[in-house]
C-alpha positions as CSV (number, residue, x, y, z in Angstrom):
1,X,16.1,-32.4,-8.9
2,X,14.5,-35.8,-8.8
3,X,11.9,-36.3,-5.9
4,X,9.9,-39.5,-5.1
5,X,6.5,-38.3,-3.3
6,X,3.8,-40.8,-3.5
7,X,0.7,-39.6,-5.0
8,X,-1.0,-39.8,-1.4
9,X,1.1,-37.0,-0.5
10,X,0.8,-35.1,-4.1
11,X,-3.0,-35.0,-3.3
12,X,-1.7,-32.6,-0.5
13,X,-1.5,-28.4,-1.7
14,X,1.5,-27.5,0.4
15,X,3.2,-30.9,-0.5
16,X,2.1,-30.5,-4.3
17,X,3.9,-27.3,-4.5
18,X,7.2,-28.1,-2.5
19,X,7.7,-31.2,-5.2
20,X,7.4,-28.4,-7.9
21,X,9.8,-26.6,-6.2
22,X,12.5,-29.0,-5.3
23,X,12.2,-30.0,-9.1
24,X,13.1,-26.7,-10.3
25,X,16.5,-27.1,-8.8
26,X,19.1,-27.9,-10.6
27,X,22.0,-28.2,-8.1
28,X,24.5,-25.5,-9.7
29,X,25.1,-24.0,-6.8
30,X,25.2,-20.7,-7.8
31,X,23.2,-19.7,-4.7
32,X,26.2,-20.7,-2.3
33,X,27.8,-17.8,-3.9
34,X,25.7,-15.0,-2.1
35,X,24.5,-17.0,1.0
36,X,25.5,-15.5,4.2
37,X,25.8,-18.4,6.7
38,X,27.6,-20.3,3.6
39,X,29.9,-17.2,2.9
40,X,30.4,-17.3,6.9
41,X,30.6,-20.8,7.8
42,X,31.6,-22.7,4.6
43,X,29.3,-25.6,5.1
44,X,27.4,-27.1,2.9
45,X,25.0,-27.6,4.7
46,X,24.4,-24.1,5.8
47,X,23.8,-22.8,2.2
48,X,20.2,-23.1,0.6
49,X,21.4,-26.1,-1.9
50,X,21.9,-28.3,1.2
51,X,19.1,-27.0,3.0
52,X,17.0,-28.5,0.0
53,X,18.2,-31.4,0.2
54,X,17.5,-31.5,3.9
55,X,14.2,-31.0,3.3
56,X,13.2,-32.8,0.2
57,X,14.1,-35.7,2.3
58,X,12.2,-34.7,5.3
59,X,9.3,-34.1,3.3
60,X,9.2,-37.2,1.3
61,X,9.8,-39.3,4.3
62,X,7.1,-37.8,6.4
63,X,9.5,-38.0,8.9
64,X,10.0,-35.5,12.1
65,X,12.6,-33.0,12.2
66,X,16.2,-34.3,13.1
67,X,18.5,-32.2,15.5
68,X,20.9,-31.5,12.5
69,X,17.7,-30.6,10.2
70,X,16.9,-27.8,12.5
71,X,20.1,-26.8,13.3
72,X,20.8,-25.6,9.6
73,X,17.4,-24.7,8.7
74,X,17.6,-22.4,12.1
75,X,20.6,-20.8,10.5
76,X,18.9,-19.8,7.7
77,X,18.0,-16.2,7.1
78,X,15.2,-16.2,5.2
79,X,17.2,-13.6,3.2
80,X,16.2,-14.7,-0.2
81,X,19.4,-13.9,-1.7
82,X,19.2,-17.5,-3.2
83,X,16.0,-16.3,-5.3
84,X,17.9,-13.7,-6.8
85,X,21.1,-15.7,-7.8
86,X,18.8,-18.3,-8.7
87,X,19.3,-19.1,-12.7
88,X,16.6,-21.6,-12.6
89,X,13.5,-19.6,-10.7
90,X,13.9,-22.1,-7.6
91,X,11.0,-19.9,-4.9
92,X,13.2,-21.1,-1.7
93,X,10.8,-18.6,0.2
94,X,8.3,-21.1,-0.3
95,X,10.4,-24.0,0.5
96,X,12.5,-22.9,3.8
97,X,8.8,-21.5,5.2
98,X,7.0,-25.1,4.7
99,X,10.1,-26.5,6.3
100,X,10.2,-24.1,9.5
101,X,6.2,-25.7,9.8
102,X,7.4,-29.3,9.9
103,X,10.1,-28.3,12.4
104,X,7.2,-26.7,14.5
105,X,4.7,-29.1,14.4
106,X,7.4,-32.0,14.2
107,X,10.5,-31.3,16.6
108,X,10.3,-30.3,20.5
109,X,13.1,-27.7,20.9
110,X,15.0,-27.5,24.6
111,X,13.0,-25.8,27.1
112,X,15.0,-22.3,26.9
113,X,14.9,-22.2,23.6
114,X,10.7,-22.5,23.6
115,X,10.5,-19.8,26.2
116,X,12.0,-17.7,24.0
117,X,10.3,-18.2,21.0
118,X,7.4,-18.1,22.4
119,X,8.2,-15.0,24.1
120,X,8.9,-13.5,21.0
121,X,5.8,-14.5,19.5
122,X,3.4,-13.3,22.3
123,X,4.7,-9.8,22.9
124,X,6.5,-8.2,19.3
125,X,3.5,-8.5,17.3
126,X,1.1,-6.3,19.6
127,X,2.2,-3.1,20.2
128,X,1.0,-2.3,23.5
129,X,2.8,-5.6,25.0
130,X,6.0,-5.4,23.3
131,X,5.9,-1.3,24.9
132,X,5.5,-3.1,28.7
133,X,8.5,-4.9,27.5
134,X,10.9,-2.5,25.9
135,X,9.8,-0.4,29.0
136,X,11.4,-3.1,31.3
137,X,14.3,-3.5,29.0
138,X,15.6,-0.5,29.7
139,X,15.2,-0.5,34.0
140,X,17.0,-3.7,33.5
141,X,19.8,-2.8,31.2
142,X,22.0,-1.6,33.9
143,X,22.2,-5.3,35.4
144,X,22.3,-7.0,32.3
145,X,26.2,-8.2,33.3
146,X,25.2,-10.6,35.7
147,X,22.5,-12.1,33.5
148,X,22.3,-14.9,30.8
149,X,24.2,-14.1,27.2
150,X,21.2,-15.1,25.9
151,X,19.4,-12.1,27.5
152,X,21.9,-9.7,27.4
153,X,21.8,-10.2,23.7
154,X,17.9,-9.2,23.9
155,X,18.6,-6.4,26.1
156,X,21.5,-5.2,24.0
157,X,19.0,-4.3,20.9
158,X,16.8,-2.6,23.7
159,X,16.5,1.0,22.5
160,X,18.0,3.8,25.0
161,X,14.5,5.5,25.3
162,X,11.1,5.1,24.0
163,X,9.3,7.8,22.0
164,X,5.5,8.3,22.9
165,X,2.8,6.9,21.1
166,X,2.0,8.6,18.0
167,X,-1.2,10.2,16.9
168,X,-0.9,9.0,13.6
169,X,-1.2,5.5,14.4
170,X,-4.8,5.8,15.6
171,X,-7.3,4.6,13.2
172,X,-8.4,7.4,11.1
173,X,-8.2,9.3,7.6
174,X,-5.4,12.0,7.3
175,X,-6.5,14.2,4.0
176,X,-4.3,15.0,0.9
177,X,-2.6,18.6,0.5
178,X,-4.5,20.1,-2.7
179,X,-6.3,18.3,-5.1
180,X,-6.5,14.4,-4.1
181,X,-4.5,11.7,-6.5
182,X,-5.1,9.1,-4.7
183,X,-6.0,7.4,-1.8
184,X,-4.2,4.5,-0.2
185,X,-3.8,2.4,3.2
186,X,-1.0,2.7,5.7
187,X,0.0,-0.8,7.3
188,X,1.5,1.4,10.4
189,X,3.0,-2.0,11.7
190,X,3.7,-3.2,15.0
191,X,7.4,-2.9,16.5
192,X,7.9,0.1,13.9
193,X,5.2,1.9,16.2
194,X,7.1,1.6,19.0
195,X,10.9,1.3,18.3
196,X,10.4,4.7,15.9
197,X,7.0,6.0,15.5
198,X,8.8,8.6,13.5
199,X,8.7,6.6,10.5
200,X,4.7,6.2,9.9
201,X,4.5,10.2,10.6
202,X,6.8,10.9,7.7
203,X,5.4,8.5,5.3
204,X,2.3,10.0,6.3
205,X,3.7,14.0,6.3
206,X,5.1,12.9,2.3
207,X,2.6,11.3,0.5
208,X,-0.3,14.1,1.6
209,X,1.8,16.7,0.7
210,X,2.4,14.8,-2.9
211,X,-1.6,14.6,-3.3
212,X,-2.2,11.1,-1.1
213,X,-5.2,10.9,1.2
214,X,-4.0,8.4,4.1
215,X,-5.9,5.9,5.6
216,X,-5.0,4.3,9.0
217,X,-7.7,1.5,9.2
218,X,-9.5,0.3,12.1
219,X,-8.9,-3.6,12.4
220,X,-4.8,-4.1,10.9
221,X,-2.2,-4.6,12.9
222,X,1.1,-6.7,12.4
223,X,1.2,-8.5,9.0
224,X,2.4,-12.0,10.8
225,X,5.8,-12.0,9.4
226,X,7.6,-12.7,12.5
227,X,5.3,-15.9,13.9
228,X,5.4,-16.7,10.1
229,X,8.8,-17.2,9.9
230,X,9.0,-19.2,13.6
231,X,7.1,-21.6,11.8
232,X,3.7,-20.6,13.4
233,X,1.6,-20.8,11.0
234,X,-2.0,-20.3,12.4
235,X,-1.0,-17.3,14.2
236,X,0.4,-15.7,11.4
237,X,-2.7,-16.9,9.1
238,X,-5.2,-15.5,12.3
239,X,-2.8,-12.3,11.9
240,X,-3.3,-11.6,8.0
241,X,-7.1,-12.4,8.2
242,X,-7.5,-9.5,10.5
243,X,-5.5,-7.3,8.0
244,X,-7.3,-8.5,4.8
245,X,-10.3,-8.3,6.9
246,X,-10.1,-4.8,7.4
247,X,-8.4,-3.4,4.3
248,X,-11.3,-5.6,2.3
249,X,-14.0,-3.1,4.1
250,X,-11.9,-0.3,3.6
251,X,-11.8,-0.9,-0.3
252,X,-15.9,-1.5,-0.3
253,X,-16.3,2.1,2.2
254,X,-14.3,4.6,-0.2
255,X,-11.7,2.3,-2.0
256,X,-8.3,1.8,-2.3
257,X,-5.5,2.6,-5.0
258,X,-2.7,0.7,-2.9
259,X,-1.6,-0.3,0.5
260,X,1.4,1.2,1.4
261,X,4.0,-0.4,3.7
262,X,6.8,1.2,5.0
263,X,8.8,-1.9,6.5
264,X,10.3,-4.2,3.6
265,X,9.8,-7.3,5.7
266,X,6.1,-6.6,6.2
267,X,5.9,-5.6,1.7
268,X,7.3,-8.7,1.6
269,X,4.8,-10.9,3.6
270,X,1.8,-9.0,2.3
271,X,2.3,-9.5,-1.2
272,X,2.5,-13.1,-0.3
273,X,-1.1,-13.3,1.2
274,X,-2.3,-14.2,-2.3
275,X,-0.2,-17.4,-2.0
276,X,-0.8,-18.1,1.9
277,X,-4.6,-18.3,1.2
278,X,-4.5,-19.9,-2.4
279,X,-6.8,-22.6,-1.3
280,X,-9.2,-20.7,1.4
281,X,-12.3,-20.3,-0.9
282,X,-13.2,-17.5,2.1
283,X,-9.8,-15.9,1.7
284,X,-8.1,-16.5,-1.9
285,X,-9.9,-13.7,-3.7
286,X,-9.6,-11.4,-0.9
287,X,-6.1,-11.9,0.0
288,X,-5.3,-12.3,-4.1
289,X,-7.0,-8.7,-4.2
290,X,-4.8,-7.2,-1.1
291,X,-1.2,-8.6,-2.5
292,X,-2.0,-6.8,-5.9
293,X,-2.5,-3.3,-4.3
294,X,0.8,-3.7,-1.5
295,X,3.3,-1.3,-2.4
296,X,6.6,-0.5,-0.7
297,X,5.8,3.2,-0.2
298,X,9.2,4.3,-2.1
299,X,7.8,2.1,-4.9
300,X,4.1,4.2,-4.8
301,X,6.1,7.4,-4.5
302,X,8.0,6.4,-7.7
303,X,4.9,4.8,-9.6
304,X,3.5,8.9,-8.6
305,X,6.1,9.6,-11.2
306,X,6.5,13.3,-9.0
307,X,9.6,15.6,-9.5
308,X,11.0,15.7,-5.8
309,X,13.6,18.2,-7.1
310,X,10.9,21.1,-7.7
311,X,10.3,21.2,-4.0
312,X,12.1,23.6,-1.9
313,X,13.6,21.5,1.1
314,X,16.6,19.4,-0.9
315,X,19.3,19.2,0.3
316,X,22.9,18.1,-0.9
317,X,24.4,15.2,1.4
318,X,26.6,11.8,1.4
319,X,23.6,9.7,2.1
320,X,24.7,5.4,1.9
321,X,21.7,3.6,0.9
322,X,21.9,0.0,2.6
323,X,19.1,-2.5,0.7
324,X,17.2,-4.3,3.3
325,X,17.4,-8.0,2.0
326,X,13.3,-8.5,2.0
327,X,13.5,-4.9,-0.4
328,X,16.2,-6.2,-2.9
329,X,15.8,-9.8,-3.1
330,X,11.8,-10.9,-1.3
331,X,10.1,-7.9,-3.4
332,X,12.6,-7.2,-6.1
333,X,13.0,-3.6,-5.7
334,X,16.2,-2.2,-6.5
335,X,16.4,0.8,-7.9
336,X,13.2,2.3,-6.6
337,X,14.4,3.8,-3.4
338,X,18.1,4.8,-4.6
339,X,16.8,6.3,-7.2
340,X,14.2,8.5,-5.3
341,X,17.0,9.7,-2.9
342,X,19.4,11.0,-5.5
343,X,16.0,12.5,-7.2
344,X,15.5,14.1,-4.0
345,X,19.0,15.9,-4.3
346,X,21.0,13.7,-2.0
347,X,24.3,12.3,-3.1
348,X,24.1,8.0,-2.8
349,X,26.2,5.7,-2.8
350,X,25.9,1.5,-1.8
351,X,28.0,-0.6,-0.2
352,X,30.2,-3.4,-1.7
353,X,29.1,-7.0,-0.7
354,X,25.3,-5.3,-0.7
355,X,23.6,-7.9,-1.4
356,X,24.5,-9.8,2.0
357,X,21.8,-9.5,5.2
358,X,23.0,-7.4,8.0
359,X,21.7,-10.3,10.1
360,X,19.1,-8.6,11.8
361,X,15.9,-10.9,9.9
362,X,13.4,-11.0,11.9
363,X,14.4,-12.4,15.4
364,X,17.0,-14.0,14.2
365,X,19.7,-11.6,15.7
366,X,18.6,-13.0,19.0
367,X,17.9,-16.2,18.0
368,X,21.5,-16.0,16.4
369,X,22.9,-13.4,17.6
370,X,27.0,-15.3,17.2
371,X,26.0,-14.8,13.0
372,X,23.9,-11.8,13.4
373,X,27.4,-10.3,14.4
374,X,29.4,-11.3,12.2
375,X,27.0,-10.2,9.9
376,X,26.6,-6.3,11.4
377,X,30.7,-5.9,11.7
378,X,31.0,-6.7,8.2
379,X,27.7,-4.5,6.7
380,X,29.1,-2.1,9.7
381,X,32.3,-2.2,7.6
382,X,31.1,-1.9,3.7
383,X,29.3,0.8,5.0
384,X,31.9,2.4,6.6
385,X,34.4,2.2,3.4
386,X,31.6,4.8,1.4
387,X,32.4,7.2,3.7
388,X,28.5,8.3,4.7
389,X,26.9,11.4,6.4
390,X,24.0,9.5,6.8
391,X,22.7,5.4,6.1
392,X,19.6,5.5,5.0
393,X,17.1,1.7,4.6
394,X,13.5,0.6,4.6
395,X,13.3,-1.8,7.1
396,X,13.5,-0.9,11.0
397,X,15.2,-4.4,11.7
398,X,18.0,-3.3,10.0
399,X,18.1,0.0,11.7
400,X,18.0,-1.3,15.0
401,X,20.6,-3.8,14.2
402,X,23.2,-1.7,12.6
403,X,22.2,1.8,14.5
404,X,24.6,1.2,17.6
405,X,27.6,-0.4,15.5
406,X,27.7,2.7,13.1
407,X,29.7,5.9,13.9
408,X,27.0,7.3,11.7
409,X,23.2,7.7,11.9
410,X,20.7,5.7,10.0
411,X,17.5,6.8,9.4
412,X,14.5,5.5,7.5
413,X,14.2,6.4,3.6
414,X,11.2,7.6,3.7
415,X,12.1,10.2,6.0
416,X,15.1,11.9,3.9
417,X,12.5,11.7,1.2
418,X,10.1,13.6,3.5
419,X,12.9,16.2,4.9
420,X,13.8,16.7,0.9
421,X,10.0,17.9,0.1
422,X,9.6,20.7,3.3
423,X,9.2,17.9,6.3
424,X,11.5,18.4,9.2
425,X,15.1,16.9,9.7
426,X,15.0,13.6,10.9
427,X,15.4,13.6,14.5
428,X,18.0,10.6,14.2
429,X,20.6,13.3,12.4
430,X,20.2,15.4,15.4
């Protein structure tokens, strides 16, 4: 693709590298293929080739985001199925998150709209607010006819109860079983902590028992994912500072041999901090130093290169696996977790049309929640067609958004994987 950027505006990083970008594409349109909103909608303009072209002029006019701009770049996923279709290496990641800036620093949104978004951004991320919040959630649930769509949407992925806060999220360091292999860092996350604390205690339970001292450090907290994607950038900078921050004293106290993450959308924004903080000469090393040691923790488990069969707690059951989009197409990992599973003695199978988002991303099943529902009824109904005992994922935005549309239970990965090797059965099978 042709672009026309003066050299005023090449001078600038972020500009420098969207112009390399937009000149990778070479408008075959193999991406509309596996876009969701295109596959849904049919527009042009809705599928990642016409979203470029939406921003490439934006960006070499300068100009401030139209109403039709930020209509289709709202509609957007952030997915990344385009990356992975992509013949010619176009990083659309990139792209569509410089674009979702402009809109923020460029565009004033209606009034509703702001509320919410900002609403979003000051309560998710921190644990202890977004637990006032779920908490009031569910006392209003039972009115939630007579209020706005808008919030009945919110309510609707409100979770029926709230577990207790978990021990293992405190700040601390949980010894290996037996001789140490290695030791690593747990991001324990933010929502995850709250919505199903269960998770971080069985990636916790599995990889001592395989030899893994754990390490819940003192200073993380959410990777900045969510405000990243609303286009707010310094909050979601502020937010990965505090976590290279902290995992950069960890690695000088007793090192580190990887950071393991247990929610694909949060792998997928830390092994980006190398390229968020390319040009902070207090940061880029650091940050550089953190993406290289993030690991998915089904991808540690499998880089452990452990027989799960030799331990006693397999079992032999119908498990679906269901690819989070941010674990198939934003870090590549594809076979990693499927392959653990059926290691671990389960019988998996995947779903046709796999490669399409269940539409939870992010916020953006309340932001869109008319496409996030098409979206869930047909993942709900792919899913259905393998005929499951249980659906199993790595990323608890997919679990909340699929969990109430499925007439089977969904559970985390990691926690088959840790019910396989002696842990307890998932509570979420009963």
């Amino acid at each position: 693709m042709q672009t026309h950027f003066s050299l005023a505006q090449l001078a600038d990083s972020d500009t420098a590298v969207a112009n390399d970008i937009l000149r990778s594409c070479v408008h075959c349109g193999f991406c509309t293929a596996t876009c969701p909103t295109y596959v849904l909608l049919g527009d042009e303009l809705d599928s990642p080739r016409g979203r470029i072209y939406m921003m490439k002029q934006m960006f070499e006019e300068a100009a401030p985001a139209t109403e039709e701009v930020v209509t289709h770049i709202d509609r957007c996923l952030s997915c990344l199925s385009c990356m992975t279709t992509c013949p010619s290496g176009v990083h659309y990641q990139h792209l569509v998150d410089q674009g979702r800036k402009h809109i923020e620093e460029t565009y004033r949104r209606p009034a509703m709209d702001r509320m919410i978004r900002w609403g979003l951004a000051m309560t998710i991320p921190y644990p202890s607010r977004f637990r006032l919040v779920m908490t009031a959630a569910m006392l209003v649930r039972p009115f939630a006819p007579l209020l706005p769509k808008r919030v009945r949407t919110m309510l609707a992925l409100a979770p029926r109860r709230l577990a207790k806060r978990s021990p293992v999220d405190r700040p601390q360091a949980i010894a290996a079983e037996g001789p140490r292999r290695k030791r690593v860092a747990l991001l324990n996350g933010c929502a995850q902590t709250v919505l199903a604390p269960q998770i971080n205690e069985a990636t916790v339970r599995l990889l001592t028992r395989l030899g893994v001292e754990v390490v819940v450090t003192n200073g993380a907290g959410c990777c900045g994912s969510l405000v990243h994607h609303l286009g707010k950038v310094d909050q979601s900078h502020a937010q990965a500072k505090a976590n290279i921050d902290a995992w950069s004293r960890e690695i000088g106290n007793g090192g580190l041999d990887a950071l393991i993450i247990n929610t694909s959308g949060c792998g997928t924004q830390v092994k980006d901090y190398g390229f968020m903080f390319r040009d902070d000469p207090d940061y880029a090393a650091k940050a550089a130093r953190i993406s290289e040691l993030a690991r998915d923790v089904t991808e540690f488990v499998a880089e452990l290169d452990i027989e799960l069969s030799t331990f006693d707690g397999a079992v032999d059951l119908p498990v679906t696996y269901h690819s989070a989009c941010s674990m198939q197409h934003g870090q590549g990992l594809r076979r990693q977790p499927r392959d653990l599973l059926s290691a671990a003695g389960f019988e998996v199978s995947e779903p046709a049309e796999g490669h399409l988002c269940c539409g939870s991303a992010g916020t953006y099943n309340i932001l869109q929640s008319e496409l996030a529902d098409q979206l869930r009824d047909r993942k709900v109904a792919s899913i259905a067609a393998t005929a499951p005992a249980v659906v199993a994922t790595g990323n608890i935005g997919c679990m909340a958004q699929l969990a109430d549309a499925l007439d089977t239970p969904i559970v985390h990965t990691v926690e088959l994987l840790d019910w396989a090797t002696g842990g307890p059965k998932p509570s979420g099978l009963g």
